[in-house]
ROKE-68218 format. One record per residue (C-alpha): x, y, z; residue number from 1. Coordinates in steps of 0.25 Angstrom, whole numbers, plus 5000, padded with zeros to 4 digits. Last residue first. Layout:
<node xx="X" yy="Y" zz="Z" num="NUM"/>
...
This chain:
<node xx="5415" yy="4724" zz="5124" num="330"/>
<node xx="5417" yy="4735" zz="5116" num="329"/>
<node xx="5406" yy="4743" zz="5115" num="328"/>
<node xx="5392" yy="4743" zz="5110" num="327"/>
<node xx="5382" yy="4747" zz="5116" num="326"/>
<node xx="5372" yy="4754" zz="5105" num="325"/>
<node xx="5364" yy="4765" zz="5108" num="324"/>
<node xx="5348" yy="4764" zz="5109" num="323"/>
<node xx="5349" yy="4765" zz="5125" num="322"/>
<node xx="5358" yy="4763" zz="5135" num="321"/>
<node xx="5373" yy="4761" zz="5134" num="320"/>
<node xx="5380" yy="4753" zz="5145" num="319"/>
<node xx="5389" yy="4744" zz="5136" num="318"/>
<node xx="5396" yy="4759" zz="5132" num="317"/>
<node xx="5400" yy="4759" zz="5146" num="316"/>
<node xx="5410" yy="4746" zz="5146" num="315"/>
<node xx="5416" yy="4747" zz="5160" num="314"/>
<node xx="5403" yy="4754" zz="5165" num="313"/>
<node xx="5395" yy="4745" zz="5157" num="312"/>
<node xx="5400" yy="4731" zz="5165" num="311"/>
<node xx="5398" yy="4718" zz="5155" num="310"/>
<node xx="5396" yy="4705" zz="5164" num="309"/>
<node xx="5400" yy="4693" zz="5153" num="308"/>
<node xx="5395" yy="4679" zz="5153" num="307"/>
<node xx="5403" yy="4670" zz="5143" num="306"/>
<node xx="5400" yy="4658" zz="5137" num="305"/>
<node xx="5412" yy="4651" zz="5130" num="304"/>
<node xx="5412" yy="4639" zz="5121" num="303"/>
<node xx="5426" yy="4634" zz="5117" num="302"/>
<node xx="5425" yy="4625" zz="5105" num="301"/>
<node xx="5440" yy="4627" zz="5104" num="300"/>
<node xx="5442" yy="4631" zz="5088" num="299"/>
<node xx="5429" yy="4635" zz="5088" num="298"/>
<node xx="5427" yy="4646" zz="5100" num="297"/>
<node xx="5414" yy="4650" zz="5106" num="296"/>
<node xx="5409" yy="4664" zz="5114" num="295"/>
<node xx="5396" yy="4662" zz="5121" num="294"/>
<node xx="5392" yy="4675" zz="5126" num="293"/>
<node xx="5384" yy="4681" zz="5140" num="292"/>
<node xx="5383" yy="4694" zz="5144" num="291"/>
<node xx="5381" yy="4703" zz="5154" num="290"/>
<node xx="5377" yy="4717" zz="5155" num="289"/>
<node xx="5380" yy="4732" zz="5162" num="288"/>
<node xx="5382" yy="4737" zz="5178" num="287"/>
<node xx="5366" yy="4735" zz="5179" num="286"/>
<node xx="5365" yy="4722" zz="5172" num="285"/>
<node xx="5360" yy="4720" zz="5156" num="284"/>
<node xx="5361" yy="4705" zz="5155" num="283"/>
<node xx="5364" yy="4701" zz="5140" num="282"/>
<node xx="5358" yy="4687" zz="5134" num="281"/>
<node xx="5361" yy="4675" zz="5138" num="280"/>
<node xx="5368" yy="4665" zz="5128" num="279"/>
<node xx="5364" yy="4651" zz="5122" num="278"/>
<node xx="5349" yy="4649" zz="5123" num="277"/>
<node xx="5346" yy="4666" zz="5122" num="276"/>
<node xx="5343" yy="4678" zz="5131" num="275"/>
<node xx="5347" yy="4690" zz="5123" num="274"/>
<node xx="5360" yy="4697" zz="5117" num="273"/>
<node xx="5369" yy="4684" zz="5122" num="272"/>
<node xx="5382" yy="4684" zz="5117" num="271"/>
<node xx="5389" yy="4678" zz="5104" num="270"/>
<node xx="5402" yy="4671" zz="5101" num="269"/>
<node xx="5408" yy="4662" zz="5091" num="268"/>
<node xx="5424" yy="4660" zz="5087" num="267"/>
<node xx="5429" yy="4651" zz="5076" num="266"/>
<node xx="5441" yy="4644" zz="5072" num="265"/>
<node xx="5432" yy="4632" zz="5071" num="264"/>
<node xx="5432" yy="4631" zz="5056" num="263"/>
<node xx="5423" yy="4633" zz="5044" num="262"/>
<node xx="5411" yy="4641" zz="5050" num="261"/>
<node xx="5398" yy="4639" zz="5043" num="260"/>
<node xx="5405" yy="4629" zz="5034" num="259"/>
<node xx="5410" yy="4619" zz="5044" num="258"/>
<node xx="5396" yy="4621" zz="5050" num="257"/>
<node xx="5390" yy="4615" zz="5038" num="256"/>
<node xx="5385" yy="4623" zz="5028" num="255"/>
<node xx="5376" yy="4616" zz="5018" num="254"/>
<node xx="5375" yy="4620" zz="5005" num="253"/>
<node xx="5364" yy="4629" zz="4998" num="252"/>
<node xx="5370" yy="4643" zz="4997" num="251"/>
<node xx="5380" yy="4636" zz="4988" num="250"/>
<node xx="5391" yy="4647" zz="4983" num="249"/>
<node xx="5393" yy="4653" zz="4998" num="248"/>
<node xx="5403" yy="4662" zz="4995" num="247"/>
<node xx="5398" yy="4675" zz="5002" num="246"/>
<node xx="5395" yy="4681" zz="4990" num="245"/>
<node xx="5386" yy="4666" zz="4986" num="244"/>
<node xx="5379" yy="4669" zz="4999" num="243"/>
<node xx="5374" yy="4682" zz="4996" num="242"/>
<node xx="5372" yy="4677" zz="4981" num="241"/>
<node xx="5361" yy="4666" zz="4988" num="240"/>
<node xx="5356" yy="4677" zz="4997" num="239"/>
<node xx="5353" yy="4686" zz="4987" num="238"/>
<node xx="5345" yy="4673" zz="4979" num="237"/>
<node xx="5336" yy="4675" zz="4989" num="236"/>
<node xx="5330" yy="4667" zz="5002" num="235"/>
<node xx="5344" yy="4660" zz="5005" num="234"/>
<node xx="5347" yy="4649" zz="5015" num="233"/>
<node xx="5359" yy="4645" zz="5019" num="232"/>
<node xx="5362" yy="4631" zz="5023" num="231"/>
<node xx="5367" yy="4627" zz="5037" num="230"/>
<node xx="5374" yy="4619" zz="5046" num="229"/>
<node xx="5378" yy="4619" zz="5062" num="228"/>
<node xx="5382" yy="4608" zz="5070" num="227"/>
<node xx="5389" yy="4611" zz="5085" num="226"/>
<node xx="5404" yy="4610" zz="5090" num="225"/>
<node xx="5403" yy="4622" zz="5099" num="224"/>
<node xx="5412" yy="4632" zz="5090" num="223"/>
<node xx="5407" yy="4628" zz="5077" num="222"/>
<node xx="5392" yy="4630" zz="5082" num="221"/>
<node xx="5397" yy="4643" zz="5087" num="220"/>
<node xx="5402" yy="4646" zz="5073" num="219"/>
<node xx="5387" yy="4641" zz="5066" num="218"/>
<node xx="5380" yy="4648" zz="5075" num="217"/>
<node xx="5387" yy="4662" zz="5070" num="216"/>
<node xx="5388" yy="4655" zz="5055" num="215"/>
<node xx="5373" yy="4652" zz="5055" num="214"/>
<node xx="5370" yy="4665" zz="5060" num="213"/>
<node xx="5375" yy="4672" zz="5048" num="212"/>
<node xx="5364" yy="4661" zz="5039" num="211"/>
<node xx="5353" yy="4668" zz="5048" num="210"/>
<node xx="5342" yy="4657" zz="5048" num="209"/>
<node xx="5336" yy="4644" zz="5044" num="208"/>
<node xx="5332" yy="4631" zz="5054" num="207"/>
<node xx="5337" yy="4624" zz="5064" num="206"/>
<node xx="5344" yy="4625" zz="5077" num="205"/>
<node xx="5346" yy="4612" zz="5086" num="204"/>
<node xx="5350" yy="4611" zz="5101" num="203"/>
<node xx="5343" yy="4622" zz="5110" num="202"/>
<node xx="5341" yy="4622" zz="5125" num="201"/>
<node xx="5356" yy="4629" zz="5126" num="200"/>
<node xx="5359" yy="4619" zz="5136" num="199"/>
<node xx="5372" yy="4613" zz="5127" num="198"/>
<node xx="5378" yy="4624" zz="5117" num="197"/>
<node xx="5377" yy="4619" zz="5103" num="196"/>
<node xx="5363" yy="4623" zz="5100" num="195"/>
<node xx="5365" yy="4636" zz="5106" num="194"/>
<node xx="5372" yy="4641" zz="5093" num="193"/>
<node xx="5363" yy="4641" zz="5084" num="192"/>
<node xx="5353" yy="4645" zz="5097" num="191"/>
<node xx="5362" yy="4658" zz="5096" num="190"/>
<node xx="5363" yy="4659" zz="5081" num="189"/>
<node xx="5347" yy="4658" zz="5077" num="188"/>
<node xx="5343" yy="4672" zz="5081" num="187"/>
<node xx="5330" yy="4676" zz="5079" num="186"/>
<node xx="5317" yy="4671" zz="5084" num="185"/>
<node xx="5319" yy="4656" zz="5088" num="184"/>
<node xx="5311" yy="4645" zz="5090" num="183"/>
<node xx="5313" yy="4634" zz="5099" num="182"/>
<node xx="5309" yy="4621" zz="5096" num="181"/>
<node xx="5310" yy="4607" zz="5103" num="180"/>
<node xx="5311" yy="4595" zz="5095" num="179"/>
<node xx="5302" yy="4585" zz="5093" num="178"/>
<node xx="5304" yy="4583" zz="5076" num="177"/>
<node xx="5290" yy="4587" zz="5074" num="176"/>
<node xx="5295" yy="4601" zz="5080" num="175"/>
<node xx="5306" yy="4602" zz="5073" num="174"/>
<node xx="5298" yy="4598" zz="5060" num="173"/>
<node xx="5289" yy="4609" zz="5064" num="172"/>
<node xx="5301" yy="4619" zz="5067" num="171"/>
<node xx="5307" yy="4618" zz="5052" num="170"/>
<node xx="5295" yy="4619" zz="5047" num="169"/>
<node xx="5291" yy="4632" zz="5053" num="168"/>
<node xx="5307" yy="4637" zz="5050" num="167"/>
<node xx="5304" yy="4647" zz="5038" num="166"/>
<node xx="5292" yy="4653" zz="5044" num="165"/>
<node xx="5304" yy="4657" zz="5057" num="164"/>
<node xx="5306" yy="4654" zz="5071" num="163"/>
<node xx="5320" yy="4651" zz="5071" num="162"/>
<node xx="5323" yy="4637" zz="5075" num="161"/>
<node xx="5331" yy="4632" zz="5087" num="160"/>
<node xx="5328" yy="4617" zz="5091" num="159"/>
<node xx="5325" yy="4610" zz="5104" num="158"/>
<node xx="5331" yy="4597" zz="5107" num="157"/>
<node xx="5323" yy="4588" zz="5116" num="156"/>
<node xx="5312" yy="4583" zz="5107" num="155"/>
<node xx="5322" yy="4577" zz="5098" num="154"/>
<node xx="5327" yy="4567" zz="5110" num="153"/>
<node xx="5341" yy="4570" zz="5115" num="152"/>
<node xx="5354" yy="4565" zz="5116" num="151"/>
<node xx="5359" yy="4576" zz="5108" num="150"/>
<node xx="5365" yy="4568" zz="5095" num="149"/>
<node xx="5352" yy="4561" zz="5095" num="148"/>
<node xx="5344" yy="4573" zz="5097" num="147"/>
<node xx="5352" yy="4581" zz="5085" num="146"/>
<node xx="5349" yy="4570" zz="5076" num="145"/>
<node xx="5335" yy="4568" zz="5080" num="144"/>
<node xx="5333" yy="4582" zz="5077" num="143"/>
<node xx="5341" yy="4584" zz="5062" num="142"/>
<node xx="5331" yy="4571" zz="5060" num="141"/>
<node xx="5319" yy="4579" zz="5063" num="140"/>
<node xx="5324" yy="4592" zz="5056" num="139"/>
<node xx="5326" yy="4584" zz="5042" num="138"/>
<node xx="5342" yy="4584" zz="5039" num="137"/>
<node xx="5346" yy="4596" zz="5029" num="136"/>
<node xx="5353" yy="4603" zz="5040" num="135"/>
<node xx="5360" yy="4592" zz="5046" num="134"/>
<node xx="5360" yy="4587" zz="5060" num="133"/>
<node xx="5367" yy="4576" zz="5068" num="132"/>
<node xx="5380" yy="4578" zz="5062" num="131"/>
<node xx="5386" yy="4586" zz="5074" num="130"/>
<node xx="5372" yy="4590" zz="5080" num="129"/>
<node xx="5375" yy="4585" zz="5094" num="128"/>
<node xx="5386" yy="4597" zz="5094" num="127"/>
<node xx="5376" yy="4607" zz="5095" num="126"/>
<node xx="5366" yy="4611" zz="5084" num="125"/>
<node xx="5362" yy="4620" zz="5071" num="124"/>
<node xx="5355" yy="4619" zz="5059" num="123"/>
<node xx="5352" yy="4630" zz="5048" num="122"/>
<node xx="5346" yy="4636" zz="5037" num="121"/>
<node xx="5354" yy="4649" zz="5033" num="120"/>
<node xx="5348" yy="4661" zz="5030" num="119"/>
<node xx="5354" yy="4674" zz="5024" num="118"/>
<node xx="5364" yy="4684" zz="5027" num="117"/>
<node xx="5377" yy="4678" zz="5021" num="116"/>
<node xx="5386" yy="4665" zz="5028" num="115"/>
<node xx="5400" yy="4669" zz="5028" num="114"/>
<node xx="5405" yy="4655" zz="5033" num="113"/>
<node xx="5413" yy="4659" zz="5046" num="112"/>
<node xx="5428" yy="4651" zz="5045" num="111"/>
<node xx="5435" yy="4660" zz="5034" num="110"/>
<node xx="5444" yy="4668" zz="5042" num="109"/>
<node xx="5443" yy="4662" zz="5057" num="108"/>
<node xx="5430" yy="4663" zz="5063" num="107"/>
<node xx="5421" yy="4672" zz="5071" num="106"/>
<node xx="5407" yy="4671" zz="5075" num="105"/>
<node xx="5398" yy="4681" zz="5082" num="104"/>
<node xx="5387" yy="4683" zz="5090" num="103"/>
<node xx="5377" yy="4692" zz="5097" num="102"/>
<node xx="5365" yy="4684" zz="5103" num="101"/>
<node xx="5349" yy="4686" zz="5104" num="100"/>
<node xx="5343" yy="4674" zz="5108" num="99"/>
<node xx="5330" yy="4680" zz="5115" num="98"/>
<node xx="5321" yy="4689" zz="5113" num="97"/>
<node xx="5320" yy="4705" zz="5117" num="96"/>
<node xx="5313" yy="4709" zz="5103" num="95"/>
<node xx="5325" yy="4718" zz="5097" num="94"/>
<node xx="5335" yy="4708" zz="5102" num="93"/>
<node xx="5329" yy="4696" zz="5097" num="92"/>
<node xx="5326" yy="4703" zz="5084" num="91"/>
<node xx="5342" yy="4705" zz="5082" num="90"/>
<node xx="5345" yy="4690" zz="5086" num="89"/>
<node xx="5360" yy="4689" zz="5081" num="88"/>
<node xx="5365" yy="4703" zz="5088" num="87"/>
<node xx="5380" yy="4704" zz="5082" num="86"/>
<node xx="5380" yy="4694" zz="5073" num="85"/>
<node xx="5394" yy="4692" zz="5070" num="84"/>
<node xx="5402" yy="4682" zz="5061" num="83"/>
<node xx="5415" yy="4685" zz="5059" num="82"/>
<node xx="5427" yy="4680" zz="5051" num="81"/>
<node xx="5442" yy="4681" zz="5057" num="80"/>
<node xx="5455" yy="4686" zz="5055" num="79"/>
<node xx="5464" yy="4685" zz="5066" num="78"/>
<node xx="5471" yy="4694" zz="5066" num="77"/>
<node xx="5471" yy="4710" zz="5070" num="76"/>
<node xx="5461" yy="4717" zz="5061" num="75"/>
<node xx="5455" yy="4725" zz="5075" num="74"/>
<node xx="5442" yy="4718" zz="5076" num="73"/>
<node xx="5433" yy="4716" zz="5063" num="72"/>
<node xx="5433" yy="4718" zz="5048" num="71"/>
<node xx="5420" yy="4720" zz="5040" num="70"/>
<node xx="5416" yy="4709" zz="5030" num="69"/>
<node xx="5402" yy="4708" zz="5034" num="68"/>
<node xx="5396" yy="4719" zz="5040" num="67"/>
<node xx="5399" yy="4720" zz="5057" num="66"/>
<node xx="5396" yy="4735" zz="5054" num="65"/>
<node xx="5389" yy="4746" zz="5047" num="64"/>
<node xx="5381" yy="4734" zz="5042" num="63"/>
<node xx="5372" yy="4733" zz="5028" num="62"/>
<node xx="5383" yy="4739" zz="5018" num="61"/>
<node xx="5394" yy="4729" zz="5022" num="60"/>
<node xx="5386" yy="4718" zz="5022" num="59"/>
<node xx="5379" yy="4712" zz="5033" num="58"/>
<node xx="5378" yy="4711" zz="5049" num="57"/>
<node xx="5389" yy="4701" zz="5050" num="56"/>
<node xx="5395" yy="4687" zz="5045" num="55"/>
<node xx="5408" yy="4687" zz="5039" num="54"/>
<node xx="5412" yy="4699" zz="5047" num="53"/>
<node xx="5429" yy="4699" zz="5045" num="52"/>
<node xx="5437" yy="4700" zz="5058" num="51"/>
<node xx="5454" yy="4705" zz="5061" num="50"/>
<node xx="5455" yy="4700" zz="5076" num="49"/>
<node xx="5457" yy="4708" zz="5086" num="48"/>
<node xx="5443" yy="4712" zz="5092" num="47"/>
<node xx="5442" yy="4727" zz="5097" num="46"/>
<node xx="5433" yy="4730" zz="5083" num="45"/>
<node xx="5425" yy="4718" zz="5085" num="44"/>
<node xx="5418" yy="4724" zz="5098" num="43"/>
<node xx="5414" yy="4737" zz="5090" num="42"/>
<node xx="5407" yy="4728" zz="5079" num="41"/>
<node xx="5400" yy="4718" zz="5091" num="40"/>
<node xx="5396" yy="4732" zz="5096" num="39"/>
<node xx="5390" yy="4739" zz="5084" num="38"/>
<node xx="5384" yy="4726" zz="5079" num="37"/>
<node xx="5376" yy="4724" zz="5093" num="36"/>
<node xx="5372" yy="4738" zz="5092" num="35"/>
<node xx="5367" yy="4738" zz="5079" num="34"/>
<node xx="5358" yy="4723" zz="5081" num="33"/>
<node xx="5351" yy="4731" zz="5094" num="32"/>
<node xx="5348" yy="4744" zz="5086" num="31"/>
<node xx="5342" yy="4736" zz="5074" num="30"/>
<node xx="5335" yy="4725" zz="5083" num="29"/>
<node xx="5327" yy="4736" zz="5090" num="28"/>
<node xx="5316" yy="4730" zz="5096" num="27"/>
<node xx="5320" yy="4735" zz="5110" num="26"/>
<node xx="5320" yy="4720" zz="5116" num="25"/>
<node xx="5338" yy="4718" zz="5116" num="24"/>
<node xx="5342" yy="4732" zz="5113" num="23"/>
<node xx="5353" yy="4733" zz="5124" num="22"/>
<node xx="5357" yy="4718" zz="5121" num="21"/>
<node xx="5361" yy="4723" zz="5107" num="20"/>
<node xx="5373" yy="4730" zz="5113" num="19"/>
<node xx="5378" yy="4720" zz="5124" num="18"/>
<node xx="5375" yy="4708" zz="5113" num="17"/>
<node xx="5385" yy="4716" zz="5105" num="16"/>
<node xx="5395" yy="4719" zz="5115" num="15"/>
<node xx="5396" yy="4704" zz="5119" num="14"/>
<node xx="5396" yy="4697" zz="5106" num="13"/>
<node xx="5410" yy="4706" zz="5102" num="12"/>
<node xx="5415" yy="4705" zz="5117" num="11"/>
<node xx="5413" yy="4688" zz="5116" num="10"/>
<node xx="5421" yy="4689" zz="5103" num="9"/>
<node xx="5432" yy="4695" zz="5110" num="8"/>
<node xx="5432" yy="4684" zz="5121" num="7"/>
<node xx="5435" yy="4671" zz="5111" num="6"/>
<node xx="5445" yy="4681" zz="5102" num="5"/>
<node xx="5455" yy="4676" zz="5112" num="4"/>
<node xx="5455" yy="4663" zz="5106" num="3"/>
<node xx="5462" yy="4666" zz="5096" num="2"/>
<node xx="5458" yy="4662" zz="5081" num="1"/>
């Protein structure tokens, strides 16, 4: 994939985390989640590339736009799968919290598994945890695994885990392990992904979320030579035959993260809505807003992080007030 695409991507992360950002603590996570999908959408459209959404806001008939199977950018080559959440975090942004990001994932043709909307149990680090951890393993030893491989001692790593019923076991075993916990809301890509970057504060995730958000981590994972796997997790026999339309036959096989993305030709990028362990959030100023994105490359392993000062009078739609969106191209 060219190498140009790098700074386009960082525009299509950009304009959405600018439109949602306006929303950010007005308990509005409809409005806020509209206006990020109607400016990463508008931003696709300028892209020259010929797209297919493998990962998106739904069906056809559930999303005016971003839906699976929709075509992006202009239809010139190359084509490529993509995986967007245009404001992963939508409570965060309604209640004013932190870790709110916009991101997506693109691959090659094929690369991106086209994981449904379900749950995925999961486990994620940086490259310490290359064949240190293991889904199945017992939370202590995946710990003492990871410490070794770190250099540290157990009750120095600090754990990501959604605060849910469903993880109270999980956290005490954490917790009688030594580690550190930090619980988390909403929004389980950017500390996915944060677990690979060094000085985050944050080195293991566990536990059972958004099975989409599993293939976003799991591309920026890819790109920075971290360890992902996960299982699905239905909680219906409707998720079973959702999978099964997506051709997964086996809902219960492991998926490494050979099988979450099949190959390095493989962009991710996302931008800070709110404040979060990997990416600032958006700074409103007087002459318009800055930004700050991680934009990634596989087949390089190429990390970017990139701080960008937006000026509204060059980009006035940017500079809207109110309940409308503002989205534009970036």
């Amino acid at each position: 994939m060219e190498r140009e695409l790098t700074m386009e991507f960082a525009r299509v992360t950009e304009a959405a985390a600018l439109a949602s950002a306006r929303w950010v603590g007005r308990g509005n996570k409809e409005a806020a989640d509209d206006a990020a999908v109607e400016a990463m959408r508008s931003v696709f459209d300028t892209i020259h590339m010929s797209g297919t959404v493998v990962i998106g806001e739904g069906e056809m008939d559930e999303a005016p736009m971003l839906y699976i199977g929709e075509q992006l950018g202009t239809g010139d080559a190359p084509e490529l799968d993509v995986a967007v959440d245009p404001l992963e975090g939508t409570n965060i942004v309604a209640k004013g919290l932190a870790g709110a990001i916009a991101v997506v994932a693109i691959g090659k043709k094929g690369c991106l598994l086209h994981a449904p909307d379900m749950y995925m149990d999961k486990i994620a680090a940086g490259p310490a945890g290359k064949g240190k951890i293991h889904l199945d393993a017992p939370v202590h030893e995946n710990l003492a695994n990871l410490a070794e491989g770190l250099g540290k001692s157990i009750d120095d790593l600090t754990v990501v885990i959604l605060d849910r019923p469903r993880h109270h076991k999980l956290i005490q075993e954490a917790r009688d392990a030594g580690a550190r916990i930090r619980l988390i809301s909403d929004g389980d890509v950017s500390p996915a992904v944060a677990c690979a970057v060094e000085g985050s504060g944050v080195d293991i995730m566990m536990g059972v979320g958004g099975a989409p958000e599993g293939v976003l981590a799991a591309a920026a994972l890819r790109c920075l030579g971290g360890e992902m796997q996960g299982r699905l997790w239905p909680e219906n026999d409707a998720d079973i035959v959702r999978a099964q339309a997506l051709g997964i036959s086996d809902v219960n096989k492991l998926l490494t993260l050979d099988d979450l993305v099949k190959s390095d030709e493989v962009f991710f990028a996302a931008t800070g809505i709110t404040e979060g362990a990997l990416l600032r959030g958006v700074n409103f100023t007087a002459q318009g807003a800055l930004t700050h994105t991680v934009v990634m490359r596989g087949e390089t392993g190429t990390v970017r992080f990139i701080e960008a000062r937006h000026r509204f009078d060059k980009k006035p739609l940017y500079a809207m007030k109110g309940a409308m969106n503002t989205c534009t191209r970036g």
